[in-house]
C-alpha positions as CSV (number, residue, x, y, z in Angstrom):
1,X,-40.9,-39.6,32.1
2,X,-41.2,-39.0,28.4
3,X,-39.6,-41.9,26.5
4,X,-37.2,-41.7,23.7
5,X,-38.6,-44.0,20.5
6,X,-35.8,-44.5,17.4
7,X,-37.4,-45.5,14.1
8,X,-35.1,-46.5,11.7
9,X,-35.3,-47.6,7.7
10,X,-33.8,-51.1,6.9
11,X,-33.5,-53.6,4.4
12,X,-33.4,-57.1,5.2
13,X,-30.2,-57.3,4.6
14,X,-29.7,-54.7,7.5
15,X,-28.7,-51.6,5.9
16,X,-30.5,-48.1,6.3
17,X,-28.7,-46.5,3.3
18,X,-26.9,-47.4,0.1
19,X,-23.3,-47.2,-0.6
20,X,-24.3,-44.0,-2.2
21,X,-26.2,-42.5,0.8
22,X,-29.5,-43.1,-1.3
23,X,-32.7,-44.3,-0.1
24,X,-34.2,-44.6,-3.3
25,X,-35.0,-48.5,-2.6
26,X,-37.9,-47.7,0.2
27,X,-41.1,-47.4,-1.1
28,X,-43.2,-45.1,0.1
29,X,-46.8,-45.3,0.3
30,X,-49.6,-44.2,2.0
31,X,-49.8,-47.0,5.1
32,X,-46.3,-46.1,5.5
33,X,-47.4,-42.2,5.3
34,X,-49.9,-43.2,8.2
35,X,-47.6,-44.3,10.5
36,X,-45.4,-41.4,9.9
37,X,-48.1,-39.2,10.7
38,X,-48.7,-40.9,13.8
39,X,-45.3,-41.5,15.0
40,X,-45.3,-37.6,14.7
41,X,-48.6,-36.6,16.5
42,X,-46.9,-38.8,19.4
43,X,-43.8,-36.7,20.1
44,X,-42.7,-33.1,20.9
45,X,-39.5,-33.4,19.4
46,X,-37.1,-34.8,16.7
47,X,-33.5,-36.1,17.4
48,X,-30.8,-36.0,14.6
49,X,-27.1,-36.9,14.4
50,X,-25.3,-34.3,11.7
51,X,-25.1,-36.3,8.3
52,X,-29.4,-36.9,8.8
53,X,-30.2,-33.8,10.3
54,X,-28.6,-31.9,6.8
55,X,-30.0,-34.5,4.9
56,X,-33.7,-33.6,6.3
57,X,-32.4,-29.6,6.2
58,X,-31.9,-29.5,3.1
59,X,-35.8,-31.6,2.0
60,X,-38.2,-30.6,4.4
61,X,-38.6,-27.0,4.4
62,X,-39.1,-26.9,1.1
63,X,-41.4,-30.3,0.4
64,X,-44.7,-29.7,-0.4
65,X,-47.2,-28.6,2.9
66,X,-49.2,-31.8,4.5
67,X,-49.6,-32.8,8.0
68,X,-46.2,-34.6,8.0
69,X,-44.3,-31.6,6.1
70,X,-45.7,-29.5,8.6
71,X,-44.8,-31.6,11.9
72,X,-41.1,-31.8,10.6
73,X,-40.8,-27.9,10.1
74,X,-42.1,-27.2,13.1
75,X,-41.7,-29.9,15.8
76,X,-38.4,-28.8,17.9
77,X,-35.1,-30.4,16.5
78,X,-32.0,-31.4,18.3
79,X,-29.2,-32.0,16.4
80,X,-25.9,-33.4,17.9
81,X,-22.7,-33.1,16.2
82,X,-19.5,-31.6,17.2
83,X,-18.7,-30.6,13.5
84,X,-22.0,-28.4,12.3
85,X,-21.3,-24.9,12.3
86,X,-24.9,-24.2,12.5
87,X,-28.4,-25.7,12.8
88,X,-30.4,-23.0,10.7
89,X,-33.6,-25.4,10.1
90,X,-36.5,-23.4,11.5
91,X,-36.7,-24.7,15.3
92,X,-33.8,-26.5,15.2
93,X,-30.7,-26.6,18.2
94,X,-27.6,-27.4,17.9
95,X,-25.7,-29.5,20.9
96,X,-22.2,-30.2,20.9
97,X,-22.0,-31.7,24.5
98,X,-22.3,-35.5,25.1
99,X,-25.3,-36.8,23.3
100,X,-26.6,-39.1,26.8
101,X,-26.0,-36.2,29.1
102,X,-28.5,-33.9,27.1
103,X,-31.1,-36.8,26.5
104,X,-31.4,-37.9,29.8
105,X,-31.8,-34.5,31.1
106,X,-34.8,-34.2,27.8
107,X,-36.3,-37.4,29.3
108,X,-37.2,-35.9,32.6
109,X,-38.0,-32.6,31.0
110,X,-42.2,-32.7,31.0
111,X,-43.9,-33.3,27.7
112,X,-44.4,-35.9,24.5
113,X,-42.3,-38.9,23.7
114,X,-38.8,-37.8,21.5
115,X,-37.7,-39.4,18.3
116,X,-34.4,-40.3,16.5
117,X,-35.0,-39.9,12.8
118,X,-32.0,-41.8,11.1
119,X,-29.1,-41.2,12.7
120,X,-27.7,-44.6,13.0
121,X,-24.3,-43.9,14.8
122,X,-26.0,-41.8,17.4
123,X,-29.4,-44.3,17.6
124,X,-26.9,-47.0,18.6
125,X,-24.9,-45.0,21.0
126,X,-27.7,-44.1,22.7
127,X,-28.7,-47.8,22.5
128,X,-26.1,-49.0,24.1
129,X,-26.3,-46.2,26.8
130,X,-29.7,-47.7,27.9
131,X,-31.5,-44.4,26.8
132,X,-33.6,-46.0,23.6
133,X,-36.7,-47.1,25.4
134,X,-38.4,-48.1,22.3
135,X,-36.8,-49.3,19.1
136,X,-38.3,-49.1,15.5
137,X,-37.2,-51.1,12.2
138,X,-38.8,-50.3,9.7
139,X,-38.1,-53.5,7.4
140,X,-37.7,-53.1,3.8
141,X,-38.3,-56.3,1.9
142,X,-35.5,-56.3,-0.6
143,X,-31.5,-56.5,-0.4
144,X,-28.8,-53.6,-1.1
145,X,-25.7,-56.5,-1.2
146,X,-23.9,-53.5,0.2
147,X,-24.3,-50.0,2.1
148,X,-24.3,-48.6,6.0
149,X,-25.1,-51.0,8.4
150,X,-28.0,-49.9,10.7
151,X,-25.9,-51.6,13.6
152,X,-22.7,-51.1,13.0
153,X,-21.6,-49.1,16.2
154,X,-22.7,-51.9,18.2
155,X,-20.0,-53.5,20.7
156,X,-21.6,-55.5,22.5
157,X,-24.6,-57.3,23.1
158,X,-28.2,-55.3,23.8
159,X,-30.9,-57.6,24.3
160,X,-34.3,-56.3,23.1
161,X,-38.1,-57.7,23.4
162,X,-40.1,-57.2,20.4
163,X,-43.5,-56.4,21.7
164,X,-45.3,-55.0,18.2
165,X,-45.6,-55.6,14.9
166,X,-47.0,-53.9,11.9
167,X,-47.7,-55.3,8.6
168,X,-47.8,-53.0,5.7
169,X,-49.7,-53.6,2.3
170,X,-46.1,-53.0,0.5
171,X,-44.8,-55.9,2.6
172,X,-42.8,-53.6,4.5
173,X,-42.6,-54.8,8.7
174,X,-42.8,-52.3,11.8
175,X,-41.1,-53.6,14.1
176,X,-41.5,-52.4,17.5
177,X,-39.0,-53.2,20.2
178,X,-38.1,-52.5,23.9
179,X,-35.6,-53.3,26.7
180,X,-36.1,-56.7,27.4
């Protein structure tokens, strides 16, 4: 069964975006660029909620060609949203049915591991459905004082095991974590 893997942007003081909707305050760098290149190799397929999915739209097709330019424009991409009119990214589907339905039918579907890119309203819906089988922060060492909690849709309590961690040279943390 191909697992479904989440890896998500933070800063310490647990926000993936600014007020703003910038993520100017994440440095990246070319450990960071490695695990993105991995974390691609690994999976057949990219998972978006609306607001990410036109935020990535509107970058990656034209950004300039490398290996991880490359796996976002053409790696399939799911996008979820009952509001997009239409998903025009190349290899890019738009679903307007229920978000766990259509992932765990993807899970037993043959092939690579999936990943949610962003997404943070539909990462923790699917969190708390039980669907996330492996969870990763990506922790920014510095504060925002304020912006869009990474957790906020959270109602209740998920206990996770963290079974990885990666240390980059910026000081940024991997943080890899499953079901517990």
């Amino acid at each position: 069964m191909r697992k479904l893997i989440v890896s998500n942007l933070m800063s310490l003081d647990g926000f993936f975006e600014s007020t703003d909707k910038k993520l100017d305050w994440f440095v990246v760098e070319e450990e960071f660029l490695a695990y993105a290149r991995d974390m691609l190799r690994s999976v057949d397929a990219i998972i978006f909620g609306r607001a990410t999915y036109e935020y990535m739209a509107a970058y990656w097709p034209s950004a300039p060609r490398d290996e991880i330019a490359d796996a976002m424009n053409q790696l399939p991409k799911i996008v979820f949203s009952k509001t997009l009119g239409h998903a025009g990214w190349n290899n890019s589907r738009l679903v307007a049915t229920d978000a766990g339905e259509e992932i765990l039918k993807l899970k037993q579907q043959p092939g690579k591991d999936m990943v949610v890119l962003g997404s943070a309203a539909l990462a923790s819906s699917l969190l708390q459905q039980g669907l996330v089988d492996e969870y990763r922060v990506i922790l920014h060492p510095c504060l925002l004082g304020s912006g869009h909690p990474l957790f906020k849709e959270i109602s209740g309590r998920i206990q996770l095991k963290l079974h990885k961690t990666k240390l980059l040279g910026s000081g940024v943390i991997v943080l890899y974590y499953e079901k517990a």
